[in-house]
TILUM-936767 format. One record per residue (C-alpha): residue in three letters; y, x negated, z; chain. Coordinates in steps of 0.1 Angstrom, whole numbers, plus 2048, in hexadecimal, padded with zeros to 3 digits. Layout:
% residues N
<Ala <Y X Z> A>,
...
//
This chain:
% residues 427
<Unk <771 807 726> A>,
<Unk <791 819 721> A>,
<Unk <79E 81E 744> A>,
<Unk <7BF 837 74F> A>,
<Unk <7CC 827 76F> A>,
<Unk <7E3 841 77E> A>,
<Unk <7FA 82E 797> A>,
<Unk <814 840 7AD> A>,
<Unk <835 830 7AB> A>,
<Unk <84C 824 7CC> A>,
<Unk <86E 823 7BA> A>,
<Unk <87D 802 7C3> A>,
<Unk <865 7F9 7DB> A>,
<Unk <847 7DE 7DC> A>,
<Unk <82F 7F6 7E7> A>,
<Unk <80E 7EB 7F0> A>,
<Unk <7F7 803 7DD> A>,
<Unk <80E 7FB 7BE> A>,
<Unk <805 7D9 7C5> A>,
<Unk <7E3 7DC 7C6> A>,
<Unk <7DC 7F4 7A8> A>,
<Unk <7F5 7DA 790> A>,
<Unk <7DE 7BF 79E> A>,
<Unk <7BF 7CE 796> A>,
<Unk <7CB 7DC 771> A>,
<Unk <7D3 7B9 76F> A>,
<Unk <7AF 7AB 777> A>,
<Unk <79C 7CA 760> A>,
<Unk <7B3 7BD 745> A>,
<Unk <7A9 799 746> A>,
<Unk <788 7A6 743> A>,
<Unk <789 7B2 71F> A>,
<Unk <78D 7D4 730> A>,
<Unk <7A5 7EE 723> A>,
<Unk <7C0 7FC 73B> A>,
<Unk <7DD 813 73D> A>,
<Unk <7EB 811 75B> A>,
<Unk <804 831 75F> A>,
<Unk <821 834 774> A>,
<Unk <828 856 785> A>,
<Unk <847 85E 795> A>,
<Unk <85D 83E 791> A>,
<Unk <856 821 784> A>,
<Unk <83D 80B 794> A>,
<Unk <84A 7E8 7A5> A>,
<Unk <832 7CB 7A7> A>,
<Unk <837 7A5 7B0> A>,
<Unk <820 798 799> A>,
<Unk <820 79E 772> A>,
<Unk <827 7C4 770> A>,
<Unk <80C 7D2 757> A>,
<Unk <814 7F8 75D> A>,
<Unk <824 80F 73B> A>,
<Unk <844 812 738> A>,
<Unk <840 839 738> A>,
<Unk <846 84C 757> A>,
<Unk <830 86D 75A> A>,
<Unk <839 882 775> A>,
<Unk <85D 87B 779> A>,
<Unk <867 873 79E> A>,
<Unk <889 88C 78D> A>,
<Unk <86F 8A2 778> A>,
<Unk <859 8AA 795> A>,
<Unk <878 8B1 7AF> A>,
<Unk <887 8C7 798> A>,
<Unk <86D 8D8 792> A>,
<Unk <866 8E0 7B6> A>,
<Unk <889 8EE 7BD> A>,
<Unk <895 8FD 79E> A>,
<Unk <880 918 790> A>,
<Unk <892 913 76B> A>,
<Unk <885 8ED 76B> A>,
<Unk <85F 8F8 767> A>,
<Unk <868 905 747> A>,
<Unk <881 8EC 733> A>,
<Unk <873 8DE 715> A>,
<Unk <864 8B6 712> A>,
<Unk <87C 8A9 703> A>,
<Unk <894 8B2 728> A>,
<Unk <87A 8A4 73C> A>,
<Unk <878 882 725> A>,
<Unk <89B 87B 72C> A>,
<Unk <899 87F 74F> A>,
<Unk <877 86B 754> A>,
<Unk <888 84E 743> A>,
<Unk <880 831 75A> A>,
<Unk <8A1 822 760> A>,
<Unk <8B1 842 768> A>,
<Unk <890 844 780> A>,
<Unk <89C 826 791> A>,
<Unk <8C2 82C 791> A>,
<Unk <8BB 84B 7A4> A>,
<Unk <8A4 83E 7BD> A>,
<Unk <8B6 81F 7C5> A>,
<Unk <8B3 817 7E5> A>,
<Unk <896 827 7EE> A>,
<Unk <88B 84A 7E7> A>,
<Unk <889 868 804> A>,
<Unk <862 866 80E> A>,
<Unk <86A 87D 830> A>,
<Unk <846 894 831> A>,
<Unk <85E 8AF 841> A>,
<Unk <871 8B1 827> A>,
<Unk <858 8AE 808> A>,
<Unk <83C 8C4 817> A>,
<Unk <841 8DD 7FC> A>,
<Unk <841 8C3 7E2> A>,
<Unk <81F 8B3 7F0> A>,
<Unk <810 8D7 7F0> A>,
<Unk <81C 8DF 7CA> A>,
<Unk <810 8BC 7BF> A>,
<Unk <7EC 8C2 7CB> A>,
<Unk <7EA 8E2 7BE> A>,
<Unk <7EE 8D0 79C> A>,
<Unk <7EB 8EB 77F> A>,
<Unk <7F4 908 795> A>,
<Unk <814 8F5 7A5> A>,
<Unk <835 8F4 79D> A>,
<Unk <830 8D1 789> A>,
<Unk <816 8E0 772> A>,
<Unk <828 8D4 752> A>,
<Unk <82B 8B3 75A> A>,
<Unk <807 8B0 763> A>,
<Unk <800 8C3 743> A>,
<Unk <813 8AB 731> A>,
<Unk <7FE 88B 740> A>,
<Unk <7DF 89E 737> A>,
<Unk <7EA 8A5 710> A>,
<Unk <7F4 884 70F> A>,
<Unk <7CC 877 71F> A>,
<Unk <7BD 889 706> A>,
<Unk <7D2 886 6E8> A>,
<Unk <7DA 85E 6EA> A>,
<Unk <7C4 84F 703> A>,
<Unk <7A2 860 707> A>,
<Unk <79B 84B 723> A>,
<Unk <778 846 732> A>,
<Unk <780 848 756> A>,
<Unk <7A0 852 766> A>,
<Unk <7AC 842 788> A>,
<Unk <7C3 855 799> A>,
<Unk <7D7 83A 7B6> A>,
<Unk <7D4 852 7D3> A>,
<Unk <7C5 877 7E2> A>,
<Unk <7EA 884 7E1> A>,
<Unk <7E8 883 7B9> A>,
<Unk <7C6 897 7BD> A>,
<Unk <7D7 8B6 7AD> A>,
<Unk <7D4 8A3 78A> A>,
<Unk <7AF 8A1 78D> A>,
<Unk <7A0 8C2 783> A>,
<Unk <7B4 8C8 762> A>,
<Unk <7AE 8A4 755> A>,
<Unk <78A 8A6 75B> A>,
<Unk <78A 8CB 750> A>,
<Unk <79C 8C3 731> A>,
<Unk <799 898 72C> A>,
<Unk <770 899 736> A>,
<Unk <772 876 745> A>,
<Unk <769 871 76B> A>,
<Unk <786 86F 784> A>,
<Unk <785 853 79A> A>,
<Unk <79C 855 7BD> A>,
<Unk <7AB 837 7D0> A>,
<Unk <7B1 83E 7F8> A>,
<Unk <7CF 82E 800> A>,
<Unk <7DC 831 822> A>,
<Unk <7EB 85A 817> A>,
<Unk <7DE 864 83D> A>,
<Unk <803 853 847> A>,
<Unk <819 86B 832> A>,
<Unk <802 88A 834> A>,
<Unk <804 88C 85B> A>,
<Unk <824 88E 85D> A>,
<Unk <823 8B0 84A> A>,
<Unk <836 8CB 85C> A>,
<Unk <824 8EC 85E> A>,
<Unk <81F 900 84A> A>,
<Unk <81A 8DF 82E> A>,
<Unk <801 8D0 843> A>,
<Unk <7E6 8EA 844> A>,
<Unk <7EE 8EC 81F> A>,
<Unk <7EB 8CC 817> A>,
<Unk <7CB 8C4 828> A>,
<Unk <7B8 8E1 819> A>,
<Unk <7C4 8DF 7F7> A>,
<Unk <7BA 8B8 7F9> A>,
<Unk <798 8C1 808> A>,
<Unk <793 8DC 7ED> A>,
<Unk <7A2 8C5 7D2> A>,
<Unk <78B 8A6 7DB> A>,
<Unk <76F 8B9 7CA> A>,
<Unk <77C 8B2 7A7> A>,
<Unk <779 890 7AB> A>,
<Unk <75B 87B 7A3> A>,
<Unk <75C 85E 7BB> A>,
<Unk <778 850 7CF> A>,
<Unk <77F 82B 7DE> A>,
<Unk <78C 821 7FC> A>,
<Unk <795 7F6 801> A>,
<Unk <780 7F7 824> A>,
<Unk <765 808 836> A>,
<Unk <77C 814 853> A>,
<Unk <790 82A 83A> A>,
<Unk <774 833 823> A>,
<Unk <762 845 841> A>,
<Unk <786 850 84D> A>,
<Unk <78D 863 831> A>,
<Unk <76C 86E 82C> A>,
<Unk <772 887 847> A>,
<Unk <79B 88C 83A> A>,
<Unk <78C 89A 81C> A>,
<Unk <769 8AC 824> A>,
<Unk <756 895 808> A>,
<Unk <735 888 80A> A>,
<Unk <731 860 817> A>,
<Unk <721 856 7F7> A>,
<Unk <73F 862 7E0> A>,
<Unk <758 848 7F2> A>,
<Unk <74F 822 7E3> A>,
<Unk <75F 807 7F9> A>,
<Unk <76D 7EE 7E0> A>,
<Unk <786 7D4 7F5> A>,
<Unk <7A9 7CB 7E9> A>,
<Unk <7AC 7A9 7D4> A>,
<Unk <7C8 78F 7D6> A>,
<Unk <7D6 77C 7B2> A>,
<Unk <7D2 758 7C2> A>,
<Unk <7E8 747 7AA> A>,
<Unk <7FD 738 7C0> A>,
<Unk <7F2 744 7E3> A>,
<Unk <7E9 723 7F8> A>,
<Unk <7F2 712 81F> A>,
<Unk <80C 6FF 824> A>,
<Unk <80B 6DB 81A> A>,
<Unk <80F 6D2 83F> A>,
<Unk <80F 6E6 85C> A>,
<Unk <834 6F2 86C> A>,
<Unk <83F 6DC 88A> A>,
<Unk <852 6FC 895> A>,
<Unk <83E 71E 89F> A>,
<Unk <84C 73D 886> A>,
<Unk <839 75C 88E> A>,
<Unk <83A 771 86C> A>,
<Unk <844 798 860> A>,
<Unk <839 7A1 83F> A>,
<Unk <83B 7C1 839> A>,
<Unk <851 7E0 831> A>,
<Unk <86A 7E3 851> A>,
<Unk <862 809 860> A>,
<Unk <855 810 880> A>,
<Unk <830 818 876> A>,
<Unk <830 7F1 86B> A>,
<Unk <83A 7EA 88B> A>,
<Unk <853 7CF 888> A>,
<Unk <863 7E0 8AB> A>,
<Unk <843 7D9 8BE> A>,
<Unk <840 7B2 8B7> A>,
<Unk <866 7AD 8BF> A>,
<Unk <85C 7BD 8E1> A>,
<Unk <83B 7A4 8E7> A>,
<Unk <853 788 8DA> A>,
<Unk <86A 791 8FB> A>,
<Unk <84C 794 911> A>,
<Unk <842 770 908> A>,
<Unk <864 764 90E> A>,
<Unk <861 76B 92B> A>,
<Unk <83A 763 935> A>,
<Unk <837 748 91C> A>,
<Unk <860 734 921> A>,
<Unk <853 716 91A> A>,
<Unk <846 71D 8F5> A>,
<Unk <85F 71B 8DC> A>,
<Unk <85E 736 8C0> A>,
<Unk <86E 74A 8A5> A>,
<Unk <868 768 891> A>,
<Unk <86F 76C 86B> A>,
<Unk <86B 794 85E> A>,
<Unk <868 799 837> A>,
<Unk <863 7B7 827> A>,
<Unk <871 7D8 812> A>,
<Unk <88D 7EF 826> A>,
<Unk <898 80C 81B> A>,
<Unk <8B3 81F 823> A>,
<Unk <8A5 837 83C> A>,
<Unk <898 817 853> A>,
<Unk <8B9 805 858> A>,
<Unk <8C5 811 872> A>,
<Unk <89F 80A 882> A>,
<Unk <8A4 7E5 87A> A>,
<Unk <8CB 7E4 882> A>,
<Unk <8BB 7F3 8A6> A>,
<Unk <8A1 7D1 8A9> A>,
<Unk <8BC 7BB 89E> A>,
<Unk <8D5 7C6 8BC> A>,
<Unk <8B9 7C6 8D1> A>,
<Unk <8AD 7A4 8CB> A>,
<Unk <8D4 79A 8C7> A>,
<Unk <8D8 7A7 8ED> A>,
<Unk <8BA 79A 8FC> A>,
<Unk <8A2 779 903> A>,
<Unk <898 776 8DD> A>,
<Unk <8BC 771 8D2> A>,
<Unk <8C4 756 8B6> A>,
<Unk <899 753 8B1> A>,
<Unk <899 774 899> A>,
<Unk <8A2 771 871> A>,
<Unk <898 78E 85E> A>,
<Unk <89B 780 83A> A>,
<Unk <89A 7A0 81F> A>,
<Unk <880 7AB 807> A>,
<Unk <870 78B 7F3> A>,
<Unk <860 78A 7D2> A>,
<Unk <83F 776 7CD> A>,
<Unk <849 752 7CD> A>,
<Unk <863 75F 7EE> A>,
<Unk <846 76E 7FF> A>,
<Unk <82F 751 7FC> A>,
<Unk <847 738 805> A>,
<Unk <84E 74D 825> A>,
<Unk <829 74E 82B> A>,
<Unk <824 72C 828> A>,
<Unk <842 724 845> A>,
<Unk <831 73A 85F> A>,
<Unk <81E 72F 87A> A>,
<Unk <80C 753 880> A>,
<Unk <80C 773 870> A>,
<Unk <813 791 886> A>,
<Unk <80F 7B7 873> A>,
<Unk <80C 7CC 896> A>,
<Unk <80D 7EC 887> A>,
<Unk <80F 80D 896> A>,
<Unk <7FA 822 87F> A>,
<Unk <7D5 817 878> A>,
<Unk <7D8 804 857> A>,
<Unk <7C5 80F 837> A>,
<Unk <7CA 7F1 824> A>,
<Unk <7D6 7CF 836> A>,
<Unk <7E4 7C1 816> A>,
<Unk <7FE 7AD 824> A>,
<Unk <7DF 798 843> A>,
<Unk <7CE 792 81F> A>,
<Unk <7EF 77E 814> A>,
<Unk <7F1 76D 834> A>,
<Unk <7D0 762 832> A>,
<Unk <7D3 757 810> A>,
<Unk <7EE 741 819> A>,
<Unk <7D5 733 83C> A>,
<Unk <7E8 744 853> A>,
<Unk <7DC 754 876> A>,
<Unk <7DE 776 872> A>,
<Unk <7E4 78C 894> A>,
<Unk <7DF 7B1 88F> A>,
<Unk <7DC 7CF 8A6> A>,
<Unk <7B4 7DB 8AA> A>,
<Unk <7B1 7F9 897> A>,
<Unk <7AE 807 873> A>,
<Unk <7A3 7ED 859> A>,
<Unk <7AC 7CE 871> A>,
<Unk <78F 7D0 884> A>,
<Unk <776 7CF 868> A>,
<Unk <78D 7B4 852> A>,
<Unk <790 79C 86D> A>,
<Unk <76C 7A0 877> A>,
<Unk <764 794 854> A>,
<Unk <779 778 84D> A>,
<Unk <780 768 875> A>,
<Unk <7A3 762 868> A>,
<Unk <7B5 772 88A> A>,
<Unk <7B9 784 8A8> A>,
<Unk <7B9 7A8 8B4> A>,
<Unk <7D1 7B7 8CE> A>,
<Unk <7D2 7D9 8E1> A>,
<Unk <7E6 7F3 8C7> A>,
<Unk <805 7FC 8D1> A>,
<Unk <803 7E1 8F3> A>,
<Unk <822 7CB 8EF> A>,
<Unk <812 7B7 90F> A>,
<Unk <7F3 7AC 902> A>,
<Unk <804 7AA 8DD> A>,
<Unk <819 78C 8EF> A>,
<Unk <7FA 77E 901> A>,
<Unk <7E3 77A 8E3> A>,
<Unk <803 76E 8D3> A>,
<Unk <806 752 8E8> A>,
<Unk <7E5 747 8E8> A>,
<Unk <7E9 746 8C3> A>,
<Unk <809 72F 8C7> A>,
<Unk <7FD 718 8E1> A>,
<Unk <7DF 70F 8D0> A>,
<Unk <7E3 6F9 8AA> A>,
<Unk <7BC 6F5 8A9> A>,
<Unk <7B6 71D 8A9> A>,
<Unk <7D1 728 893> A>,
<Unk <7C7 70B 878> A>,
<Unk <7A3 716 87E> A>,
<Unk <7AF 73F 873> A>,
<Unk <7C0 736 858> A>,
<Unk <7A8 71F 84C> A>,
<Unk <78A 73F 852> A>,
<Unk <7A8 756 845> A>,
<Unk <7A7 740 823> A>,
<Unk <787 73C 81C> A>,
<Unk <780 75E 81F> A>,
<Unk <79B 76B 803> A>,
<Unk <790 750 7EC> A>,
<Unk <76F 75E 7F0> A>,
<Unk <76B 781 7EE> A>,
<Unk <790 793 7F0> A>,
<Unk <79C 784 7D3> A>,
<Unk <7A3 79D 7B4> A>,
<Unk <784 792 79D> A>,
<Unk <76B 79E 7B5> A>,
<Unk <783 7BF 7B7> A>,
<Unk <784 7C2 793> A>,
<Unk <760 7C1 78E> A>,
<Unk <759 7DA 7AA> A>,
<Unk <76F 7F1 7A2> A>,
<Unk <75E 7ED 77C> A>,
<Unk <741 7F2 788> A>,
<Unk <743 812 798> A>,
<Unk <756 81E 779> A>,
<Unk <732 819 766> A>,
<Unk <720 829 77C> A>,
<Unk <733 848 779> A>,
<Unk <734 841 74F> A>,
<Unk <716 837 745> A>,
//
């Protein structure tokens, strides 16, 4: 099956729905299947073996342009190559791109009106180009915001349009009017040209169910599935407790909210000896957020027990998994996919996780961890102590945690669901 994966791009950072869609390209692939995965906007970034073209549609430079300068919507191909080359992609979003909603609401709008926005050369180009070179049998597009694309390329391509629903809700509700309304009708009117869409869990599958005004039956659950290679526990279990951070550092992660338990179980807890390692992407516009933890825990009882060590690649990321004692993710948002508790549970960690979007339902499944009151910093710490204190528990998680992955969120099983819904709609 000829398959036109179209991934959105995070500039320079590991993104987890770029992640994911290089993972499962990946696993399509190594089954005799044949995939195109298509960058738009930047380049994608991946940890693993990057298997996305080297082609950018939609330049992140293209599409901006085209936005704010009227002139731009009408500059011939060979303009928009040279400024959709990918290392001038990354130059100019070095350091992470601007992803304020208040300030790209017009943008969102224009993009999901697809071939009556501002953009509508670019996504006639990526249509030309389906039809012309790939004829593709199915076309996944990575997320509802690139929903605009979906009516020309069936209209014009023929193949079904497939939808991933990946945790969009975040950016779109932070819309300022008059975006928002905008936004949420043109998605809802826009989700009809689509022929099925898939969300990793049930919680956001019903979720945006409602978000978008389609039937139940058009949203297939297929979970997210981890590459293994490499992904084990520890040799030996840590002497030391390390409670972990993997994630990027922003406040909806809520990196802020476990420095806060940490304090209250300095002080309920002083006998237990602790620290707390943080990993993960930052961009520019979040510095000052984790500058603000760092004095704080520089000024207060969790001094000297804090180490925030940078963004890590693969073999960084397991290696910091495998010196942690628990994994923490207390996030302020309700999670759409939970890629990062997978990891830790690949690794037979403990996973401790705030009760509400996809955590509920995950750790139900696997027994790999603990749920604690969202947004609660007090019974955060509590469950977090009970974690600590107790060796047999936290081995018994991670062991549940593990076994779990290696069973059924692991990315063969996601490969062949995912191909199997693809038949359905093909044959």
């Amino acid at each position: 099956m000829r398959i036109a994966y179209i991934a959105a791009g995070a500039a320079g950072m590991y993104c987890g729905s770029c992640l994911h869609d290089n993972t499962l390209a990946r696993a399509l692939m190594e089954r005799g299947e044949d995939v195109l995965l298509v960058p738009t906007y930047t380049p994608i970034r991946t940890d693993e073996e990057d298997v996305s073209l080297s082609r950018v549609f939609f330049g992140g430079i293209n599409v901006y342009l085209q936005q704010k300068v009227p002139l731009f919507r009408h500059t011939p191909r060979w303009v928009d190559w040279l400024l959709d080359r990918p290392a001038l992609l990354n130059m100019a979003t070095r350091g992470g791109p601007s992803v304020d909603p208040a300030k790209l609401g017009d943008m969102t709008v224009s993009m999901l009106r697809g071939e009556q926005g501002n953009q509508r050369k670019e996504l006639a180009k990526l249509v030309d180009w389906l039809l012309a070179e790939v004829q593709p049998d199915v076309v996944h597009l990575s997320n509802s915001m690139l929903l605009g694309f979906a009516k020309l390329i069936a209209e014009q391509c023929g193949p079904p349009v497939v939808c991933s629903l990946s945790g969009e809700d975040i950016f779109l509700e932070k819309l300022v009017p008059p975006h928002y309304d905008e936004a949420r009708a043109l998605l809802r009117e826009r989700a009809t040209d689509v022929q099925a869409f898939v969300a990793l869990n049930e919680y956001y599958a019903n979720f945006m169910t409602d978000y978008l005004a389609v039937d139940r039956t058009k949203v297939h659950v297929v979970p997210h599935g981890l590459d293994l290679s490499g992904h084990a526990p520890a040799d030996s279990p840590r002497s030391d407790l390390v409670v972990g951070y993997l994630a990027r550092v922003c406040h909806d992660k809520g990196l802020h909210l476990l420095v806060e338990a940490c304090e209250h179980l300095v002080e309920t807890a002083p006998d237990l000896k602790f620290q707390i390692r943080a990993a993960g992407y930052l961009g520019k516009a979040d510095e000052t957020y984790l500058e603000q933890i760092t004095k704080r825990v520089a000024e207060g009882p969790l001094a000297g027990r804090f180490e925030y060590t940078g963004e890590l690649d693969r073999a960084g990321k397991i290696a910091f998994l495998q010196s942690l004692s628990v994994f923490a993710l207390p996030t302020v948002y309700a999670e759409s996919k939970g890629l990062p508790v997978l990891e830790a549970w690949a690794n037979g960690l403990p996973v401790l996780v705030p009760d509400h979007g996809s955590f509920p339902e995950m750790v139900t499944d696997t027994s790999g961890g603990v749920l604690h009151v969202p947004h609660d910093t007090h019974d955060l710490a509590h469950r977090l102590g009970e974690l600590l204190a107790d060796t047999e528990l936290r081995a018994q998680m991670g062991r549940a945690g593990r076994e779990a992955v290696v069973d059924r969120y692991h990315a063969e099983r996601m490969a062949d669901a995912t191909l199997d819904l693809y038949k359905s709609l093909v044959y």
